[in-house]
SEMARMI-901354 format. One record per atom (N, C-alpha, C, O): x, y, z. Coordinates in steps of 0.2 Angstrom, whole numbers, padded with zeros to 4 digits, always signed. Layout:
REM residues N
XYZ
...
This chain:
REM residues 132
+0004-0006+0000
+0000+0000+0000
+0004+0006+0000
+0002+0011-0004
+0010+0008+0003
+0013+0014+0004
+0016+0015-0004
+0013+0019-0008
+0021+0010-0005
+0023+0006-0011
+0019+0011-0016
+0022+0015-0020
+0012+0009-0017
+0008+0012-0022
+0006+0020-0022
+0005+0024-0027
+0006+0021-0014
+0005+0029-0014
+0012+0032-0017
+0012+0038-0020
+0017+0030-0015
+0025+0034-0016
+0021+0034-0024
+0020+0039-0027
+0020+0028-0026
+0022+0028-0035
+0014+0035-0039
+0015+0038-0044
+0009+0035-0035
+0004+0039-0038
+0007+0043-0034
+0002+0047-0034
+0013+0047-0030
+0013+0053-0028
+0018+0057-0035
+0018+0062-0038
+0023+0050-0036
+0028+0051-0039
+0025+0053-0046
+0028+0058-0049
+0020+0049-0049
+0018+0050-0056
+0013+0056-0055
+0013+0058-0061
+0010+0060-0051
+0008+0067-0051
+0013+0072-0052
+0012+0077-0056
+0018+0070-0048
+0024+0076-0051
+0027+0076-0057
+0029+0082-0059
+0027+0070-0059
+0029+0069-0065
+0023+0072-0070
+0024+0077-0074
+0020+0071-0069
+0012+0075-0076
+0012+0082-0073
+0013+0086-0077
+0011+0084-0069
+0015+0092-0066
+0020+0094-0070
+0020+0100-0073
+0023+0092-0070
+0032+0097-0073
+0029+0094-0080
+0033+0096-0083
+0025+0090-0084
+0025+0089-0090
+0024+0092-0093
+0026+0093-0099
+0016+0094-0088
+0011+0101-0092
+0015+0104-0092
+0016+0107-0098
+0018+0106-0087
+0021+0114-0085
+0028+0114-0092
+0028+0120-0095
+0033+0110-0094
+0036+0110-0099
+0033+0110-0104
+0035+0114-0107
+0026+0107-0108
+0025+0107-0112
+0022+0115-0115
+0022+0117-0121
+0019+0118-0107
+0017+0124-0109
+0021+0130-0111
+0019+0135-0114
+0028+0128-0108
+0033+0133-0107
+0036+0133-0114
+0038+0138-0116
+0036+0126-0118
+0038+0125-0124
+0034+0129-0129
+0035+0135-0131
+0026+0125-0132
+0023+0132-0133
+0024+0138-0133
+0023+0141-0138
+0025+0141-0129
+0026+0148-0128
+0032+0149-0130
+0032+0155-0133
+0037+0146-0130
+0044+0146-0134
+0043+0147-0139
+0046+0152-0141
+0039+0143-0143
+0037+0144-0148
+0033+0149-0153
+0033+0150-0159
+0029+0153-0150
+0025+0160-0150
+0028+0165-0149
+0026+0170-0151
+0036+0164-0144
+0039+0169-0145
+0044+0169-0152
+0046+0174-0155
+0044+0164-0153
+0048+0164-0158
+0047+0165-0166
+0051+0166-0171
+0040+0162-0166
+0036+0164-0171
+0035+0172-0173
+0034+0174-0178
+0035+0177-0165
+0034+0182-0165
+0040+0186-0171
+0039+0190-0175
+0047+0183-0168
+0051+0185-0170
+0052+0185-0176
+0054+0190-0179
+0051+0180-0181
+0051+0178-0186
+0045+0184-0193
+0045+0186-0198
+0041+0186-0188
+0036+0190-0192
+0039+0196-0192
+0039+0199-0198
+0041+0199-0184
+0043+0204-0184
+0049+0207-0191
+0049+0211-0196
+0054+0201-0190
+0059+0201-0196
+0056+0201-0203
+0061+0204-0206
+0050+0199-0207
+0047+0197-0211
+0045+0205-0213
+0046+0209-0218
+0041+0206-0208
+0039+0216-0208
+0043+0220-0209
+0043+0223-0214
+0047+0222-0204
+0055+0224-0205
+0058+0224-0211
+0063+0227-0213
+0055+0220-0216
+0059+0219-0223
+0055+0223-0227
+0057+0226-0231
+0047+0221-0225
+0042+0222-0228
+0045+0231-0228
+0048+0233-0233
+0044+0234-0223
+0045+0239-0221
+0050+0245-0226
+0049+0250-0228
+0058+0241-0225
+0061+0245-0228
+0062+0246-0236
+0065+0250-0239
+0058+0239-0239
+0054+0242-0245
+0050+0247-0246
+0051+0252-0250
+0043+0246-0242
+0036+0248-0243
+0037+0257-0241
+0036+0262-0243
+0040+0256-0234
+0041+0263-0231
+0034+0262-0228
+0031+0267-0226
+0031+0257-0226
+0026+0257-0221
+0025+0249-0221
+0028+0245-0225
+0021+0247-0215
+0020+0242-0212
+0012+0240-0217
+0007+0244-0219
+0011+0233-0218
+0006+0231-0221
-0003+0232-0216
-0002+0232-0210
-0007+0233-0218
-0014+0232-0213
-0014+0228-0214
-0011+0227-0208
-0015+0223-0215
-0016+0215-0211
-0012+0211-0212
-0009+0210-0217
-0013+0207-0206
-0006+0200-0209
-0013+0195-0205
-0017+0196-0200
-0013+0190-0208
-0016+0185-0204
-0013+0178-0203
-0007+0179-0202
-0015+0173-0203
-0009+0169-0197
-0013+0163-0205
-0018+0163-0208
-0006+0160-0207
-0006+0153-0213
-0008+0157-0219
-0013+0155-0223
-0005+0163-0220
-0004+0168-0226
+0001+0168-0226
+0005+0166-0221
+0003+0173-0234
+0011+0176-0233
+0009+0182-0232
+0004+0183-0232
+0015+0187-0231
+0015+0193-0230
+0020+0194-0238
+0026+0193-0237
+0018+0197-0244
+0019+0198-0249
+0018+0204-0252
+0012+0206-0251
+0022+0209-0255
+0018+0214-0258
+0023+0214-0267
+0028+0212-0266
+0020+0216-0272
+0021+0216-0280
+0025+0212-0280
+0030+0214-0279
+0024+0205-0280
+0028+0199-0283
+0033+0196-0277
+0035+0190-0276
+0035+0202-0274
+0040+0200-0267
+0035+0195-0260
+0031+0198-0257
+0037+0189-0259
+0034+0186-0252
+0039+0187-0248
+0045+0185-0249
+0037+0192-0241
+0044+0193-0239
+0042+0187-0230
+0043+0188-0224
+0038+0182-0231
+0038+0177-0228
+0030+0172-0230
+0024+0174-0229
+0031+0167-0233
+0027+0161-0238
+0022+0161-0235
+0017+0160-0238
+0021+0160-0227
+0017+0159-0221
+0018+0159-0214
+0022+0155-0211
+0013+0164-0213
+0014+0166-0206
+0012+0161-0202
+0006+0159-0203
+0015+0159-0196
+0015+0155-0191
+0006+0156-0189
+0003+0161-0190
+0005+0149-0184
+0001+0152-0182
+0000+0147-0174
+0001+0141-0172
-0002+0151-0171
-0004+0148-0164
-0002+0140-0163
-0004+0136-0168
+0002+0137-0157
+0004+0129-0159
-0003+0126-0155
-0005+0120-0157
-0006+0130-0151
-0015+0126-0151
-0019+0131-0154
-0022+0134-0149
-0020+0134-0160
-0023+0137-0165
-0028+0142-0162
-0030+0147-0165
-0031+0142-0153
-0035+0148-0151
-0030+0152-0145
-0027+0149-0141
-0031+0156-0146
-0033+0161-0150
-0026+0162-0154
-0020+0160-0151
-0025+0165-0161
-0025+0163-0165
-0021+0173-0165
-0024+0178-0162
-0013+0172-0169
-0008+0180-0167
-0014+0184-0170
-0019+0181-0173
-0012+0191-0168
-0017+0195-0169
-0011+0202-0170
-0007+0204-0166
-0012+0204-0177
-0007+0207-0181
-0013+0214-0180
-0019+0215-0182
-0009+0219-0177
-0015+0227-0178
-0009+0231-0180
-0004+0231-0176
-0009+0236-0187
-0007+0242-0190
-0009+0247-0186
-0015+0249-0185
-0003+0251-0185
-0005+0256-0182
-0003+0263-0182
+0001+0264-0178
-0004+0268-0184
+0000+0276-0187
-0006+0279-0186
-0012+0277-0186
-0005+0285-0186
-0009+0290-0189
-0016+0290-0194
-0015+0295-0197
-0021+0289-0196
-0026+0289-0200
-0022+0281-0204
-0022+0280-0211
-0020+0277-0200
-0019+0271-0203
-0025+0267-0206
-0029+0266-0201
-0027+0264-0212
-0032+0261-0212
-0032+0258-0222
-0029+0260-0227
-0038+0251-0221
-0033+0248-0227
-0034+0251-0233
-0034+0249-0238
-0036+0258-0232
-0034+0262-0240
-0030+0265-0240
-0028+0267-0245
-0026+0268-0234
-0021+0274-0233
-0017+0268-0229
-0016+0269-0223
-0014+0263-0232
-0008+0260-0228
-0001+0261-0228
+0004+0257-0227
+0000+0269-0231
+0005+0271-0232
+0006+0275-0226
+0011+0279-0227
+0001+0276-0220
+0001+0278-0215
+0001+0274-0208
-0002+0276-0202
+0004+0267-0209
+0004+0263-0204
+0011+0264-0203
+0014+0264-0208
+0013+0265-0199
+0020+0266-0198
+0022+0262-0190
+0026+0264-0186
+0019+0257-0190
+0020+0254-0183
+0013+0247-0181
+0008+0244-0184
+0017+0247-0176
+0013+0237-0175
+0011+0235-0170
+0014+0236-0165
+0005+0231-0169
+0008+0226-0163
+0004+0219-0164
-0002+0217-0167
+0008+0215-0162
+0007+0209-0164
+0005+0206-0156
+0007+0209-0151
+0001+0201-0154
-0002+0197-0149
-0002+0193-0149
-0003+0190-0154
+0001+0191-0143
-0002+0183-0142
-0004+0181-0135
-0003+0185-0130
-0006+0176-0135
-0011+0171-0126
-0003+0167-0124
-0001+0163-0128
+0002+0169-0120
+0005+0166-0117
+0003+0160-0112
-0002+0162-0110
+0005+0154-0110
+0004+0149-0105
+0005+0150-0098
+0001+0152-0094
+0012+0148-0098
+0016+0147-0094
+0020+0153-0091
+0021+0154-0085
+0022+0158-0094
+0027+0164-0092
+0020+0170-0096
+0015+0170-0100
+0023+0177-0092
+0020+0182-0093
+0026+0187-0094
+0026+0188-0088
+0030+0189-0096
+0035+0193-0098
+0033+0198-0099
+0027+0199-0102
+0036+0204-0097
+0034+0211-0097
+0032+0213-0104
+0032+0208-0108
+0029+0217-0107
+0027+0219-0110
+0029+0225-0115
+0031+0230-0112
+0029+0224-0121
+0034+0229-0126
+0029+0238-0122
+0023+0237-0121
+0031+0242-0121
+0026+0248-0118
+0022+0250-0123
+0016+0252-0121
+0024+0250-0130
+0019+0252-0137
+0015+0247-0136
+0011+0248-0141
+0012+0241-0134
+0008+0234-0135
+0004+0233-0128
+0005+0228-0125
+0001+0237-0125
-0001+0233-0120
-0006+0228-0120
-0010+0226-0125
-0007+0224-0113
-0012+0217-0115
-0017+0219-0119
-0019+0225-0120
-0021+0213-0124
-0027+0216-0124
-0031+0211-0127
-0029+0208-0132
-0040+0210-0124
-0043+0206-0123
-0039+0199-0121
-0037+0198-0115
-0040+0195-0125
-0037+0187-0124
-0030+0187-0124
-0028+0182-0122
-0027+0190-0126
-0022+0192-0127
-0015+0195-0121
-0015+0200-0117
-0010+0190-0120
-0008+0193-0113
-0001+0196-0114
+0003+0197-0109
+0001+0197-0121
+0010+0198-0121
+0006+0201-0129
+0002+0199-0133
+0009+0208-0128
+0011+0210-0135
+0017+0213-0135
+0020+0216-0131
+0018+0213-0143
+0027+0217-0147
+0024+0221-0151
+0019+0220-0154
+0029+0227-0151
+0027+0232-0158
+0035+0231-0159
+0039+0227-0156
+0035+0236-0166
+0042+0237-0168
+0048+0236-0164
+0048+0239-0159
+0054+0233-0167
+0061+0234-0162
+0062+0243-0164
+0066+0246-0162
C-alpha cells in the first residue's frame, strides 16, 4: 500500500512538470514565431516605407511579386489565433502608407514577460510586441 502511494505521488509530479514544460515549450514557440514575423515586416518595411494592414496567421506577407515570408505561423494550439494590428496616424486599409508601426499578440501559458510599452495586454491576449 505505501509502495503504491509513493508511486501515484511520484507519477503526479511527473504529469505536473510535464504540463508545466510542455506549456513553457509552446510559448517558446509564439515567441519565436513572434520574432520571425517581426523580421518578415522589417523587410516588408524597408521596402514599402510602411508596415502592411493586415497580416493574418497561414498567409504570406507579400507585396508586388516580393513574399517577404510564404506563411505566417500560427498559434501551436490554434486559439486564439496571433493577432497582427497596423497602427499610425489615420492608418487604415486604404491609406496603408500611414501605418508606420505594429503590434502583434499573443495568449502566453506558462510565463507572462513584461510587455513591449507600445503593445499593451489586450482582450485574450496577454503579451504584446510592436516594432524593435
Amino acid at each position: 500500500m505505501i509502495v503504491v502511494s509513493i508511486i501515484a505521488i511520484l507519477a503526479i509530479v511527473a504529469f505536473a512538470s510535464y504540463t508545466n514544460f510542455l506549456k513553457s515549450s509552446r510559448d517558446a514557440k509564439r515567441e519565436s514565431d513572434i520574432k520571425f514575423i517581426q523580421s518578415a515586416l522589417e523587410q516588408y518595411f524597408a521596402d514599402q516605407k510602411y508596415y502592411p494592414f493586415t497580416v493574418t496567421s497561414d498567409s504570406p506577407i507579400s507585396f508586388s511579386g516580393r513574399t517577404y515570408m510564404t506563411k505566417v505561423p500560427s498559434d501551436p494550439l490554434g486559439t486564439p489565433a496571433y493577432s497582427y494590428q497596423a497602427k499610425g496616424t489615420s492608418c487604415a486599409e486604404s491609406t496603408p502608407e500611414n501605418c508606420n508601426n505594429y503590434c502583434i499578440y499573443v495568449r502566453l501559458e506558462a510565463s507572462n514577460p513584461a510587455d513591449d510599452p507600445g503593445c499593451p495586454p489586450s482582450g485574450d491576449y496577454n503579451y504584446g510586441v510592436a516594432k524593435p
